[in-house]
Structure formats: C-alpha cells, structure tokens
KETOR-858227 format. One record per residue (C-alpha): residue number from 1; residue in one letter; x, y, z. Coordinates in steps of 0.2 Angstrom, whole numbers. Example, Ala and Ser with C-alpha at 12.3 -4.5 7.8 and 13.67 -1.06 7.14 Angstrom:
REM KETOR-858227
(1,'a',(62,-22,39))
(2,'s',(68,-5,36))
//
This chain:
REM KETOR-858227
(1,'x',(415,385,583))
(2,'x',(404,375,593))
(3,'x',(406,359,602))
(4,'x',(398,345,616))
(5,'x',(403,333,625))
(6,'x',(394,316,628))
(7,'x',(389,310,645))
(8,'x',(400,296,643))
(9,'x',(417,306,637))
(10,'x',(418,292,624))
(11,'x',(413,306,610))
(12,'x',(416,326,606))
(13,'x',(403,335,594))
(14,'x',(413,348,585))
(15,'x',(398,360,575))
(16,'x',(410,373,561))
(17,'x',(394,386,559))
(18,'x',(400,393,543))
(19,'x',(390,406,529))
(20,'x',(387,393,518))
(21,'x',(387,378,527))
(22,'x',(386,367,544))
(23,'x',(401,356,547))
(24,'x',(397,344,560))
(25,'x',(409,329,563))
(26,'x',(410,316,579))
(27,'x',(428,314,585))
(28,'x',(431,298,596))
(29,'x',(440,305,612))
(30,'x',(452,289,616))
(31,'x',(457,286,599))
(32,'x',(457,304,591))
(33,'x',(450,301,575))
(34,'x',(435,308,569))
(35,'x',(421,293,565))
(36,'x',(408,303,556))
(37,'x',(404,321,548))
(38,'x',(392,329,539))
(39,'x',(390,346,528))
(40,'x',(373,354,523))
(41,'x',(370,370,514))
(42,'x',(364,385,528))
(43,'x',(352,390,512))
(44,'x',(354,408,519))
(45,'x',(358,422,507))
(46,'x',(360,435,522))
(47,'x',(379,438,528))
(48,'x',(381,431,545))
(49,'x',(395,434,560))
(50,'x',(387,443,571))
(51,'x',(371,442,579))
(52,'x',(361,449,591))
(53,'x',(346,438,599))
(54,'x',(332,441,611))
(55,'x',(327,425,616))
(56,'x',(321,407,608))
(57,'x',(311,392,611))
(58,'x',(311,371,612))
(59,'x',(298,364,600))
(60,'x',(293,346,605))
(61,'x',(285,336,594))
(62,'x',(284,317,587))
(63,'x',(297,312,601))
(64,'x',(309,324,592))
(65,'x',(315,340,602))
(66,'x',(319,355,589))
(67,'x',(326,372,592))
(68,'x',(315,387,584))
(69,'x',(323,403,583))
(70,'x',(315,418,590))
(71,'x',(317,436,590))
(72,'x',(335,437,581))
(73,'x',(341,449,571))
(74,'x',(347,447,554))
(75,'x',(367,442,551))
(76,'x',(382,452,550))
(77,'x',(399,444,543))
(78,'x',(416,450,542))
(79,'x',(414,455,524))
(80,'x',(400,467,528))
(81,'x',(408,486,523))
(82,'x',(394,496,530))
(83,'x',(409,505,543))
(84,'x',(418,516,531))
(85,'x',(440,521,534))
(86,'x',(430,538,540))
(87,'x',(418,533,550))
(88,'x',(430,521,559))
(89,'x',(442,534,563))
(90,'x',(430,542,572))
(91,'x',(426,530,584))
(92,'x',(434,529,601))
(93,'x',(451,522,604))
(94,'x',(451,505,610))
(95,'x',(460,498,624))
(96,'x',(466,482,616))
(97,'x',(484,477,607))
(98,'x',(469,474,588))
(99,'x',(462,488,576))
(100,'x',(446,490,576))
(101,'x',(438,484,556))
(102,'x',(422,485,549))
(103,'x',(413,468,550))
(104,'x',(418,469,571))
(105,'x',(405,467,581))
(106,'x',(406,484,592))
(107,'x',(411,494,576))
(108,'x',(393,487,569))
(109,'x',(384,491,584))
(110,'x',(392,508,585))
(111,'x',(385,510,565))
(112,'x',(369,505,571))
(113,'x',(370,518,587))
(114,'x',(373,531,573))
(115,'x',(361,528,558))
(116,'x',(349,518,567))
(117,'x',(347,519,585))
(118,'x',(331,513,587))
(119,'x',(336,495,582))
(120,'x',(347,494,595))
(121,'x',(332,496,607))
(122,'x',(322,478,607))
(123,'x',(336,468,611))
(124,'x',(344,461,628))
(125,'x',(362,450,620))
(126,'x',(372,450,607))
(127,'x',(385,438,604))
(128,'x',(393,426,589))
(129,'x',(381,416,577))
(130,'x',(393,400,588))
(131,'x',(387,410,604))
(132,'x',(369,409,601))
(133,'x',(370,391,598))
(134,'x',(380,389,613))
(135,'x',(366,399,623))
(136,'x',(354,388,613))
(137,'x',(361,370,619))
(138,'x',(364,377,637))
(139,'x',(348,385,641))
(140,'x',(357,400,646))
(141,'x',(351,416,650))
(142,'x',(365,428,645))
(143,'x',(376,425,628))
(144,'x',(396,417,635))
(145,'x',(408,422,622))
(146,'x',(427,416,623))
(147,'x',(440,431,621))
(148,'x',(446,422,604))
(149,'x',(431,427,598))
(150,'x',(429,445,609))
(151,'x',(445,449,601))
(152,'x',(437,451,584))
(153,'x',(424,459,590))
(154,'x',(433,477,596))
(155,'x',(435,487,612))
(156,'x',(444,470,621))
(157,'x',(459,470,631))
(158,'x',(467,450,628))
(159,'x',(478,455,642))
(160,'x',(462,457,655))
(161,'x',(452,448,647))
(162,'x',(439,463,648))
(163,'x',(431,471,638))
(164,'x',(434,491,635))
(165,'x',(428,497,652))
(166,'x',(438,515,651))
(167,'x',(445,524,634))
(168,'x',(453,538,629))
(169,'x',(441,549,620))
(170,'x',(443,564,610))
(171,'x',(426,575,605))
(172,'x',(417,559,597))
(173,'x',(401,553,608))
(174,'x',(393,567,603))
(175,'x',(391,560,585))
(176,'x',(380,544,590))
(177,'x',(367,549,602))
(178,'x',(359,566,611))
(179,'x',(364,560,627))
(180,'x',(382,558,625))
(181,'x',(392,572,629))
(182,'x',(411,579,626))
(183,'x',(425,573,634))
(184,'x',(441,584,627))
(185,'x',(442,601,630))
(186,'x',(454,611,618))
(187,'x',(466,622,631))
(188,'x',(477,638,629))
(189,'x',(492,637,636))
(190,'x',(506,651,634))
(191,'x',(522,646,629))
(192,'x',(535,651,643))
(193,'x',(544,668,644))
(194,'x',(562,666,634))
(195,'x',(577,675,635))
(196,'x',(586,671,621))
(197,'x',(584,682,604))
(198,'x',(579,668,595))
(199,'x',(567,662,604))
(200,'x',(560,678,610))
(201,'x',(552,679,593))
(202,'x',(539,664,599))
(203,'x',(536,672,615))
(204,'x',(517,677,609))
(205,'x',(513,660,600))
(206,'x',(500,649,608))
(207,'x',(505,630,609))
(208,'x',(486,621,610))
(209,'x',(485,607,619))
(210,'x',(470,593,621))
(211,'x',(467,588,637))
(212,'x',(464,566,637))
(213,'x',(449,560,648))
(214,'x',(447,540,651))
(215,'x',(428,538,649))
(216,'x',(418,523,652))
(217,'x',(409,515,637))
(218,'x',(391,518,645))
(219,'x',(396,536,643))
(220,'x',(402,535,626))
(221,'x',(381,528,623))
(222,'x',(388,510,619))
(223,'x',(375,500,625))
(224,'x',(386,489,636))
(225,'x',(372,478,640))
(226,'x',(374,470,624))
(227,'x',(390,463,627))
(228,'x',(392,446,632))
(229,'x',(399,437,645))
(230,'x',(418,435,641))
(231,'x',(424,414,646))
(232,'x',(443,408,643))
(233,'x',(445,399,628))
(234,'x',(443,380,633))
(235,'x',(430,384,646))
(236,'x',(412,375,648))
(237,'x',(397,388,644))
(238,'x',(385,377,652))
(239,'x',(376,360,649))
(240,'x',(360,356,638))
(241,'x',(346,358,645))
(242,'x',(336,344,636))
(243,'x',(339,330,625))
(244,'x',(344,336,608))
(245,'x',(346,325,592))
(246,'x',(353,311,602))
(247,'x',(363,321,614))
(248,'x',(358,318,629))
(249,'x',(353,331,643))
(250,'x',(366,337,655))
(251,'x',(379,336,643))
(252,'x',(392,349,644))
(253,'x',(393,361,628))
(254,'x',(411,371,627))
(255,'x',(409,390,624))
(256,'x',(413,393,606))
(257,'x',(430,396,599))
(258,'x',(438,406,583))
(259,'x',(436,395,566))
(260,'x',(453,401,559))
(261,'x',(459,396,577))
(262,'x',(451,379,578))
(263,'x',(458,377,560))
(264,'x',(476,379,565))
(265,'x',(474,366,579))
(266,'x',(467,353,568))
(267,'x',(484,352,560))
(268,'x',(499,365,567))
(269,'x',(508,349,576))
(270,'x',(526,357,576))
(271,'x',(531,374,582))
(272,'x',(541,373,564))
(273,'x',(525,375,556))
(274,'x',(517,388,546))
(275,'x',(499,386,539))
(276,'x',(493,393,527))
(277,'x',(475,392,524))
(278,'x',(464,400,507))
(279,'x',(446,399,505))
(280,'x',(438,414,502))
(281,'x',(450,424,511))
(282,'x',(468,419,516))
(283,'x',(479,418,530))
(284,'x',(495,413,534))
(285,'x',(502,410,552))
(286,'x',(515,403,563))
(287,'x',(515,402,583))
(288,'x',(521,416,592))
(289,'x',(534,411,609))
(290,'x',(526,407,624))
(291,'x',(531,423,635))
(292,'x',(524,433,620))
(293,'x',(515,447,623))
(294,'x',(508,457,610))
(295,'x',(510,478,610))
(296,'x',(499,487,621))
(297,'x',(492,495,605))
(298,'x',(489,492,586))
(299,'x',(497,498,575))
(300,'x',(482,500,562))
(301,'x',(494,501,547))
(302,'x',(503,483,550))
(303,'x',(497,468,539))
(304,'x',(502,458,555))
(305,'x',(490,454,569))
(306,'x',(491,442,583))
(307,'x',(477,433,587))
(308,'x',(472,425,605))
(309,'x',(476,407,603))
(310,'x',(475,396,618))
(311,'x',(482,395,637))
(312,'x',(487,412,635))
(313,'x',(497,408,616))
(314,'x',(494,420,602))
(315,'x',(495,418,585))
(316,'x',(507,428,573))
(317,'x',(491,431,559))
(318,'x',(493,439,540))
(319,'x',(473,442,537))
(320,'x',(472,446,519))
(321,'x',(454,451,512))
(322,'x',(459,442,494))
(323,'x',(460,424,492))
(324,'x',(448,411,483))
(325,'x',(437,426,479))
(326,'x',(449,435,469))
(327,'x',(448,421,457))
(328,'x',(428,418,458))
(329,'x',(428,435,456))
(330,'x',(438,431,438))
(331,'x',(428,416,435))
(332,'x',(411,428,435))
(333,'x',(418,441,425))
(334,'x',(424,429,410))
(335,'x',(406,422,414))
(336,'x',(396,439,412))
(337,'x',(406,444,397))
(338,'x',(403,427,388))
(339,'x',(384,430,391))
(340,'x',(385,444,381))
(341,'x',(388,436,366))
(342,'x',(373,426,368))
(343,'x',(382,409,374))
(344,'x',(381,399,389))
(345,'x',(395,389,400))
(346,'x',(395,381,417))
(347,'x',(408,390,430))
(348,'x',(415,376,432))
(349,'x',(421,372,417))
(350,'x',(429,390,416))
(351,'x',(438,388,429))
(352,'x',(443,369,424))
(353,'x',(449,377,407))
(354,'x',(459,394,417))
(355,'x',(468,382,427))
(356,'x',(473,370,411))
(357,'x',(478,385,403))
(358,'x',(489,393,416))
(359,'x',(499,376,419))
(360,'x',(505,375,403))
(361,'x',(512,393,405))
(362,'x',(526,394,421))
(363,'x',(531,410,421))
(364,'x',(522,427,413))
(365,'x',(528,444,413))
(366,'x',(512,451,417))
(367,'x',(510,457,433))
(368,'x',(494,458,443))
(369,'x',(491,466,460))
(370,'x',(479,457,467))
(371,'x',(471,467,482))
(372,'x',(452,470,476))
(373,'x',(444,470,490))
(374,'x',(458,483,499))
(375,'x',(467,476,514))
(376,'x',(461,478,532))
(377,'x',(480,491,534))
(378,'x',(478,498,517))
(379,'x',(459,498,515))
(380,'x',(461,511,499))
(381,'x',(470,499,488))
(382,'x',(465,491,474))
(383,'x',(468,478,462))
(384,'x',(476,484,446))
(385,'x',(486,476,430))
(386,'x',(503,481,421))
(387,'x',(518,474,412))
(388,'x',(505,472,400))
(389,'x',(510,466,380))
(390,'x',(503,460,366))
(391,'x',(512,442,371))
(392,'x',(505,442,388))
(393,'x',(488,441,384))
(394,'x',(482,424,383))
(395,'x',(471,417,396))
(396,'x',(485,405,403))
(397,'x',(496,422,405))
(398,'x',(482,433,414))
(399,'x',(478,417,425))
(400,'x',(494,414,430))
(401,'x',(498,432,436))
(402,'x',(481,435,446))
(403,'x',(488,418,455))
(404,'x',(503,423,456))
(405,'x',(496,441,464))
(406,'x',(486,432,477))
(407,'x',(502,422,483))
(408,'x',(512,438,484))
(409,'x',(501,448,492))
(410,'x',(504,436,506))
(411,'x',(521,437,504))
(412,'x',(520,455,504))
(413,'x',(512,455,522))
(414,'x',(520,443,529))
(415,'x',(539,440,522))
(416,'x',(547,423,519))
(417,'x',(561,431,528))
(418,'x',(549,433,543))
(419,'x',(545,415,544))
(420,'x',(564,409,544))
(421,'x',(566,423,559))
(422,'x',(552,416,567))
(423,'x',(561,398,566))
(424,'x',(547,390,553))
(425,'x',(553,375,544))
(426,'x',(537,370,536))
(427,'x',(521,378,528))
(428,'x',(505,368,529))
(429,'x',(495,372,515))
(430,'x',(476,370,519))
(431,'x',(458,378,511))
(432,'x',(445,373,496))
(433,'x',(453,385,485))
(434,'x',(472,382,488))
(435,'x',(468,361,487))
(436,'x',(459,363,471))
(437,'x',(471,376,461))
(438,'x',(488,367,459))
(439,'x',(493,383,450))
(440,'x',(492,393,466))
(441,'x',(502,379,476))
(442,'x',(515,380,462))
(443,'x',(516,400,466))
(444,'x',(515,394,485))
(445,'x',(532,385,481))
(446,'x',(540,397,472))
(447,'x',(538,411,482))
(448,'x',(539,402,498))
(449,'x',(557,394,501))
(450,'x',(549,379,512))
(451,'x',(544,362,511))
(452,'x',(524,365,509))
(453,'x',(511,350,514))
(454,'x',(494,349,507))
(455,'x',(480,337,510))
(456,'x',(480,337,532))
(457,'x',(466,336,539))
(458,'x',(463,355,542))
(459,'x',(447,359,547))
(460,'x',(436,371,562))
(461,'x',(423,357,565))
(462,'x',(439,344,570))
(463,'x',(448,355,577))
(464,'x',(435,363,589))
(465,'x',(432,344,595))
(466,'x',(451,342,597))
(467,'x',(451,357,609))
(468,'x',(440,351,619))
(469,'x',(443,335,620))
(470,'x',(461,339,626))
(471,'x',(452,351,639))
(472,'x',(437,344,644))
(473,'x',(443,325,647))
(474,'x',(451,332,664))
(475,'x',(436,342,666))
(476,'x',(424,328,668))
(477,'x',(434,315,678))
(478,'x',(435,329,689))
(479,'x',(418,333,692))
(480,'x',(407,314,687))
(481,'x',(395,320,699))
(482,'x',(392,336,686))
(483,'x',(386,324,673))
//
C-alpha cells in the first residue's frame, strides 16, 4: 500500500496496488472520510508481489507528466509455488520470530541464485510492487521497504528491524553458487571413559556432533545488494519529485505498508475485535497486548503467525491458503464439466444457483476438507470429501459442506476458544467473497460463538490513507518549511 500526502495536509492519497486491480481513494484529513475512489483493472496476467527494478523514467508530454517503467523484471505473488517443502528446508535458518514460504521475496531470489543465476546479475534493487511505486513518486535512488512488508519477505529480524546479517548455517551454500563454501564441519568426539558396567558397554561408540557457525548472508551468495532499504512503518520514504496527475511536487509520499495490515486498520476500532477477512485467501486476526513479543523463532508447523503491525504492535494472524478460491475453483469445475456436454452457462449464474441451493439446505452430513491449496504449516495437505451418501449429493448438500470446510479450516487454525482467551467480543466480517456468499456468513456464525459485523468499511487503499494521516499530520506541522 501506497499513500501521499498533499502540500496542503487537507488530503491523503491511499493507492491499494492489488493483482487484479488499483484502488485508489482520497480521504479528507480533518473530517476522515474518504471523498472519492476509483478501481481499474491492472489488465496483467503475470503474478505480481515481488519485484526487482533497475531504473525508470518521467515522460512529459501535452502538459501531462507520466511514469514509464523501465528495466523491471516480471512479478512474483504469494501464490507463486516455484519454492518446493524441499528446497525450502534447505535454505539457511533465518534469524526472524516468521518461516520462511514460498512466494517470500528472499526464498524467490534464493530460487533464482540456484536455477538461474544469471538473472540475478543485471539488477541493482529489489523491493515490493508498493516499493517501486514508492521509489517512482520519490525519485529515489535506492528501493525504502517498511519492516511490515520485510517481514514477508524472509531473513528479517522484527525485533532489530534488520535484515539477516548473520545465520546459523549448516552445509547449504554450497548448493547455490561455485563461490559459496561450507560452514559445518561434522566432529568426532569420544564419549567419556565409564566406570560403571553398564555403561562400559558404550565406552567405544562415537557421539557425532556438528559444529554451528554464524555466517554472514554475502557469504551464504545472497546477493545482499538487493535488499532494500528497511523504514519503520509510518515513516516518509521521500517526496515527489515532480507534479504527478495533480499532485503536486514536494509532496511527501509514506513508504509502503502491508495490505492485510492496512485492511485491519480501516476497521479494527476495539481491542474486542476480531476480523476476519475472505477474498481469495483468508485471515482471521485479533491484536496481540502491547508488551508482546513474539518467539525468538518459528515454529514452521503452527497455523499462527504474528505479523508486525504498527508502533512496535503485532498482529495475532491465521493465513490460510483457501478462501474465495476454493469456491471459484468449484464454480470452474461444474463449469468445465458442463462444457462437456456441449452447453454453455455464465459463472455467475452458477455460483447464483450454488448459493440458492445451499440456503435452502442448513445442515449436511457431508463433510469436506477444504484445504486445496495445502496450508503454509501443512503444505502436503489436500482437500478431500467423506460422509458421502446417496442423500447428500445434491448441489445444495456439496455446496454447503465445501462452505462450511472453508469456515472450519479457520476454526481449525485459529480456535474460538482462542479468541475468547485472547478477550475478543466481536468478529468483523470483511472481503468480496465473505460479503457476497451469505452461506459462508451463516457457517461464520455458527462456528464462531460472537456477534459477527459485515459491511464496514474495510479496505487497504482507506486504510493505508488513515495511517498516515494519523502519522503524518504531526509530521508536517512539524516541518512546514519541508513542504
């Protein structure tokens, strides 16, 4: 998430860069109400998340300042699965309280130092698709990322705010490039001399022990040229560097922030508050205690994760891999199968007619595990159906359980008992695919033993403006002579 600030502090431009589609809005700073927005399509089919740049360039012409891209590299998103469960395990440990996933920014550069080195080699930054744009506005010559966003990338310690500068290391760079060398030595060491008759049966057995050496990243080959710059969340990246689309020059431009994070602060009012939030994935979250700090290190097999949040806050985050897709994954499939009998019908009107038909069935006793796309601590799993009969069959039944599977997948990683420990009164229900499918917000309700809200205004590009509008008010009566 992007964001500027006018001259005049009257006005904040929150930018949500999405893969489908920019979100612009302009939030009224005194007021705090949002005045205008604006979606288009991206009309991209590449994945997008991370990218790595080079340079660009300002094009003027008729009176009209434009931005042309230059030398960038093609997009990576969160859903990319070129990092196999194997090849991850063999990276390096990283120093930071997250797992490292495939889609993170280091794990794909590490893929890249592996399979195709030579890529690497013509670029100077790397950074967020929100960081380029950031760099962009500001004119600036090196890529400014904020640790909400380094957090997801791999290799960054929250706690320092730095990223990976020393690792444990055992026997790995040597797979990535010629140049990288071993740094874990196997040793045989003797077990000591016993005297008891027992134990003097193990006096001749060899205990092996390997030896742990803390390695800087330039020696494990990363090429940690590429990384960017790390700002606090909140912070200023720089100031635009010429008139742009009405915004003035010298305006100051925010460095970007997380979208699942801005999302939360566009509507999370009460520390009571639980949101919930479907689109194509899902999460659901609740603010973590102010003197919370999060373990030391991950623990690769828990569905729980804590996200950087803001002023030092973290977020108590269940990141499932299955939500609105699951179900346009079902709405393709009855699609493809009804081509094959020669006949045609719009997707929409499927999924109109599988949510009419699961309403008007409550309850099913079929059961459907819902994980298809694995889950980011169980990455082998798979979706799968049972409790099958010949009652249970009817579209209504089968659309019902995969809705209700998504719901309890959540409720699986992230318990309602949880929530009550964690003092959460409320769950704010937000995202396209939760708001339009009243049969998941009935499964919501169900499994959920809290008063559930739709229909808040929850959205990155708001939120992004709200942030730092709260932030950068103070900001610029402090320094008027800045602007």
């Amino acid at each position: 998430m992007a964001t500027s600030l006018s001259c005049s502090a009257d006005f904040v431009l929150g930018m949500d860069l999405g893969t489908t589609s920019v979100k612009v809005v302009l939030l009224e700073a005194k007021s705090n109400t949002v005045t205008d927005s604006r979606s288009f399509p991206t009309n991209s089919d590449i994945s997008c998340t991370t990218d790595t740049r080079v340079g660009c360039e300002w094009l003027s012409k008729d009176e009209i300042i434009r931005f042309i891209p230059k030398d960038v590299s093609q997009l990576i998103t969160w859903q990319d699965g070129r990092c196999s469960a194997d090849f991850l395990s063999s990276l390096p440990k990283p120093d930071s309280h997250l797992s490292v996933a495939t889609g993170f920014g280091c794990a794909t550069i590490f893929w890249y130092m592996k399979h195709r080195p030579e890529f690497l080699s013509g670029f100077s930054d790397a950074g967020t698709i929100q960081d380029y744009v950031v760099s962009m506005l500001g004119g600036l010559d090196r890529c400014v990322m904020t640790g909400q966003n380094a957090a997801s990338w791999g290799y960054f310690n929250k706690t320092t705010n730095q990223w990976n500068t020393q690792m444990a290391h055992i026997d790995l760079c040597s797979r990535y490039a010629p140049s990288m060398r071993t740094f874990a030595e196997p040793a045989l060491v003797r077990a000591p001399q016993q005297t008891s008759s027992r134990q003097s049966k193990r006096r001749n057995v060899t205990k092996v022990r390997t030896r742990r050496k803390t390695v800087d990243l330039k020696d494990a080959g990363f090429p940690v040229h590429l990384l960017p710059v790390v700002v606090e969340s909140g912070a200023v990246a720089g100031y635009t560097s010429s008139e742009w689309y009405g915004v003035p020059a010298h305006t100051p431009v925010g460095a970007a922030l997380g979208d699942f994070q801005c999302s939360v602060y566009s509507c999370m009012t009460d520390k009571g508050d639980a949101v919930l939030n479907m689109s194509t994935s899902a999460q659901l979250t609740f603010g973590m205690p102010a003197e919370f700090s999060p373990p030391s290190s991950p623990d690769a097999l828990s569905p729980v994760a804590y996200f950087p949040y803001l002023h030092g806050s973290y977020l108590a985050v269940a990141a499932s891999l299955n939500g609105g897709n699951v179900m346009a994954t079902f709405v393709r499939m009855l699609d493809s199968w009804i081509k094959e009998f020669g006949l045609e019908v719009n997707e929409s009107r499927i999924y109109s007619q599988l949510i009419q038909s699961a309403l008007a069935h409550p309850n099913t006793d079929l059961t459907v595990t819902s994980t298809l796309l694995g889950e980011r601590h169980d990455p082998t799993t798979s979706a799968s159906v049972s409790q099958i009969s010949p009652s249970n069959l009817s579209l209504g039944h089968v659309t019902r359980a995969v809705c209700r599977g998504i719901i309890e997948n959540m409720a699986t990683m992230m318990p309602p008992h949880s929530l009550q420990a964690a003092g959460v009164r409320c769950i704010i229900g937000s995202g396209s695919a939760l708001s339009c499918n009243p049969v998941l917000q009935q499964e919501v309700e169900r499994v959920f033993p809290f008063p559930v809200v739709y229909g808040k205004d929850v959205d990155s590009a708001v939120g992004v403006a709200m942030v730092f509008k709260d932030q950068l008010m103070t900001f610029v009566s402090e320094t008027p002579d800045l602007l």
